[in-house]
N, C-alpha and C positions, 0 to 999 in steps of 0.2 A: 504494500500500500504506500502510494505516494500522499505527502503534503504538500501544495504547491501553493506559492506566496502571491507568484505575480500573474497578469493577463497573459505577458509576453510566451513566458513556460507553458502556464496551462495552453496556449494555442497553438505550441508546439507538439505538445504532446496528444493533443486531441487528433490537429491533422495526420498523425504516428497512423492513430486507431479506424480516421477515414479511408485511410489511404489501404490501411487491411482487412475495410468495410466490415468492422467490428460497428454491433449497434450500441447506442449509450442510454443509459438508463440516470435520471437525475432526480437527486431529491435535495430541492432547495430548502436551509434552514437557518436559525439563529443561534443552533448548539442548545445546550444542555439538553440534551438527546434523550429520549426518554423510549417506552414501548413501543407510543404512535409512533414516532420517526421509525422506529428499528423494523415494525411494520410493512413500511414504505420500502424501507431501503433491500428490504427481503425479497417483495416482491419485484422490485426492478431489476434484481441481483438473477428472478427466473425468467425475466422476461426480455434481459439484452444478454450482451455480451460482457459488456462493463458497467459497474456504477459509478457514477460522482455523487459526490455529495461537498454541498457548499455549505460553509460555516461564518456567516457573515453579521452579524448585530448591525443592520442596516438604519444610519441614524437619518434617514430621509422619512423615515416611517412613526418617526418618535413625535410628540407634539412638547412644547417646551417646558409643561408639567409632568412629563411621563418619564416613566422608569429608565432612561437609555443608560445611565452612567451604575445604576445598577443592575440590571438584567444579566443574571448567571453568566460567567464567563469560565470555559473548566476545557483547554483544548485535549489535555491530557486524558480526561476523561471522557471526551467525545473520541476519540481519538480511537482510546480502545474497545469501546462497543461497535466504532465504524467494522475498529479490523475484524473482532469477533462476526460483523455480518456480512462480511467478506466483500467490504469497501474496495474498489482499488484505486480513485484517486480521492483527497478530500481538497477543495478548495479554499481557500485558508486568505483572504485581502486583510489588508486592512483600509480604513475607509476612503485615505488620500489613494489608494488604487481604484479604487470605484469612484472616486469624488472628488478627480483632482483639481489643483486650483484655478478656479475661473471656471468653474461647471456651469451647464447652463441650459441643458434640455432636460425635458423630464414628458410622462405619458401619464394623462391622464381620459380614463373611462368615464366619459356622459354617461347620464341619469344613475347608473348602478352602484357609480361613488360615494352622494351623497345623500344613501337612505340609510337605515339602519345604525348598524357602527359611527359610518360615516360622518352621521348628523352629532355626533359625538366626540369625534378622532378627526376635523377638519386636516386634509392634507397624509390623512393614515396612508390613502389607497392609491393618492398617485406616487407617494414614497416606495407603495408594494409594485404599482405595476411599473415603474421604472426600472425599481432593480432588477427584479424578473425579466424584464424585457434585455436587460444588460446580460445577465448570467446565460439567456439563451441564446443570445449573441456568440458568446465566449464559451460557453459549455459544447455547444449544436447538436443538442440532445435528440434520440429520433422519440421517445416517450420522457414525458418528466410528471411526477407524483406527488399530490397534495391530500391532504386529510378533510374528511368533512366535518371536522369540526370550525375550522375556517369557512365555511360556507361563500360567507357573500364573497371572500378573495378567490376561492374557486370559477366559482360566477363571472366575477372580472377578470378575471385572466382567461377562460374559457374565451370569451368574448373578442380577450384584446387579442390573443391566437389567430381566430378565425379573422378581425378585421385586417387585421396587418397581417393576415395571409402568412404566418408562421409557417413552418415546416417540419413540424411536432404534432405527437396525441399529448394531448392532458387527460389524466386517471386522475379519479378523485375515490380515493378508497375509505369504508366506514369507521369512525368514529371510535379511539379506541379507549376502555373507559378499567377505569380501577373498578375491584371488584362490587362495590359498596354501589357505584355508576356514577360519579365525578369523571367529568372527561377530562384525558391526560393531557396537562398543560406545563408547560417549565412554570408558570406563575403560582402554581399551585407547591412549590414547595416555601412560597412567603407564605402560607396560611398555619395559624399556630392551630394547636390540637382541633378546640371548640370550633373556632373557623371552619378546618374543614368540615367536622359534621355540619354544621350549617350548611357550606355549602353543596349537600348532596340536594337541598333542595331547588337547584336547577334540574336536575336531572327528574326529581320526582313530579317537579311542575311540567314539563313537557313529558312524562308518563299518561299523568294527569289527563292533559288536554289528549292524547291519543285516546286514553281510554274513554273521553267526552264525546270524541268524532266517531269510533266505533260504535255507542251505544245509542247516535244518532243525532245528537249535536253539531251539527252546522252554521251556527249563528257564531261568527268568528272575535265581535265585540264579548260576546257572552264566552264565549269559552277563555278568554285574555282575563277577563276581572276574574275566574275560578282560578286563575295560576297566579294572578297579581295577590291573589288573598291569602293564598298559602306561601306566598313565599314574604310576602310580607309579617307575617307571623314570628319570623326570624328577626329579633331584632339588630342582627350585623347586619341585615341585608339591606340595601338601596338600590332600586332599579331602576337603569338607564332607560331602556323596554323591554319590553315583549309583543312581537311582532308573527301577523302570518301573512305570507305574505307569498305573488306565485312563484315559482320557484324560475322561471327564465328571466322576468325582468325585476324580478323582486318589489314589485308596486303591493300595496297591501291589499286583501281581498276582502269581501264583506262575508261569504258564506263560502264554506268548505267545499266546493264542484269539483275539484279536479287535485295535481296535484300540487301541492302547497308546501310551501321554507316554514318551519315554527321555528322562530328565531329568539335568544333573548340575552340581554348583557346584564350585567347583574353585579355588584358590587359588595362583597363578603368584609365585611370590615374595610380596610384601603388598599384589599387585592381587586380588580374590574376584573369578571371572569364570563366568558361567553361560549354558549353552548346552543345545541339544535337540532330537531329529530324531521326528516321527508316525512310526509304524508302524504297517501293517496285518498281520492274519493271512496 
């Protein structure tokens, strides 16, 4: 397994693996590597020839109250679950490689940007879809892999793929969750004991609402205030929302028809933690 620092290298080395029409397999990330990545990185490991995985704390994505300068940093330890899942390159910038001075384009996604998260994290998603857009520049991934626990960033990069005529599949694979059904997140290791049990009630309020729309519940205001109720019950908890919403353009819907994003971000003490179950009709 290689660690490679700069653009220059890695795009030496990639053109190595075009030229021996080896396929590449990428799983973009910010480190502290957990299941869900190990997940990802498993399955692109049987689905190319090679994996990359990129390790980058992208500070384009940060808003200027947000966690950038703390966000787990542990290469050593990403390092060795890479090699355990049989990584073979990791890419390793640091941000004046991605960002050097005098920077000045960036990519941003109309309407899909600024719902949800969005209306929350002004500037989140054209921080995500920039860099993404850079890494598959310099990666030339033929599949690259995301989690659906990121939903709406799924969404938008599906999107920006297909507008700018990328030359990649995006796999978006399920949600991977601790046993209790917290979904795995690097942010979930700031939550102290109490916290996390609290926060399983994301996961129970979008149980909730499934179990509301199978027993015939389609009224989508009404099923939102039986999740805003329970989870308000908690008192760490603050909710940013809870959204349903369709699942291609992400506009909100009034009644459960088809199928539908149940979305929500949610705030466990002063961890912001966001989570989200597909539904069909």
């Amino acid at each position: 397994m290689q660690i490679i620092k700069t653009i220059k290298k890695l795009r030496k080395e990639i053109n190595k693996l075009k030229r021996r029409n080896k396929t590449i397999g990428f799983v973009p990330t910010m480190g502290a590597l957990h299941r869900g990545h190990l997940g990802l990185i498993r399955r692109a490991g049987k689905e190319n020839d090679i994996v990359v995985v990129s390790i980058f704390v992208n500070p384009a994505q940060f808003g200027p109250k947000e966690d950038f300068r703390k966000y787990p940093r542990n290469l050593k330890q990403d390092a060795g679950l890479c090699r355990k899942a049989g990584v073979d390159i990791i890419f390793y910038p640091d941000a004046k490689e991605i960002y050097p001075d005098n920077y000045k384009t960036y990519v941003f996604v109309l309407k899909l940007s600024d719902c949800l998260c969005g209306n929350f994290r002004p500037g989140h998603f054209q921080g995500v879809a920039t860099v993404v857009t850079k890494l598959f520049n310099m990666v030339q991934p033929d599949i690259a892999y995301f989690g659906q626990k990121d939903a709406q960033q799924a969404v938008i990069i599906k999107k920006m793929v297909s507008d700018l005529n990328m030359p990649l599949k995006i796999k978006v694979l399920p949600t991977v969750r601790e046993d209790e059904g917290l979904a795995m997140s690097s942010r979930n290791a700031y939550l102290s004991e109490d916290e996390r049990k609290d926060a399983l009630v994301l996961s129970k309020a979008l149980n909730l609402a499934r179990g509301l729309i199978k027993a015939g519940l389609k009224d989508a205001p009404k099923i939102i205030a039986r999740m805003r109720k329970l989870i308000t019950a908690k008192k760490t908890s603050r909710i940013d929302y809870i959204s349903i919403v369709d699942l291609e353009n992400l506009k909100p819907v009034k009644k459960v028809s088809h199928a539908c994003l149940i979305a929500l971000a949610v705030w466990i003490g002063k961890i912001r933690l966001i989570d989200n179950i597909i539904v069909k009709k």
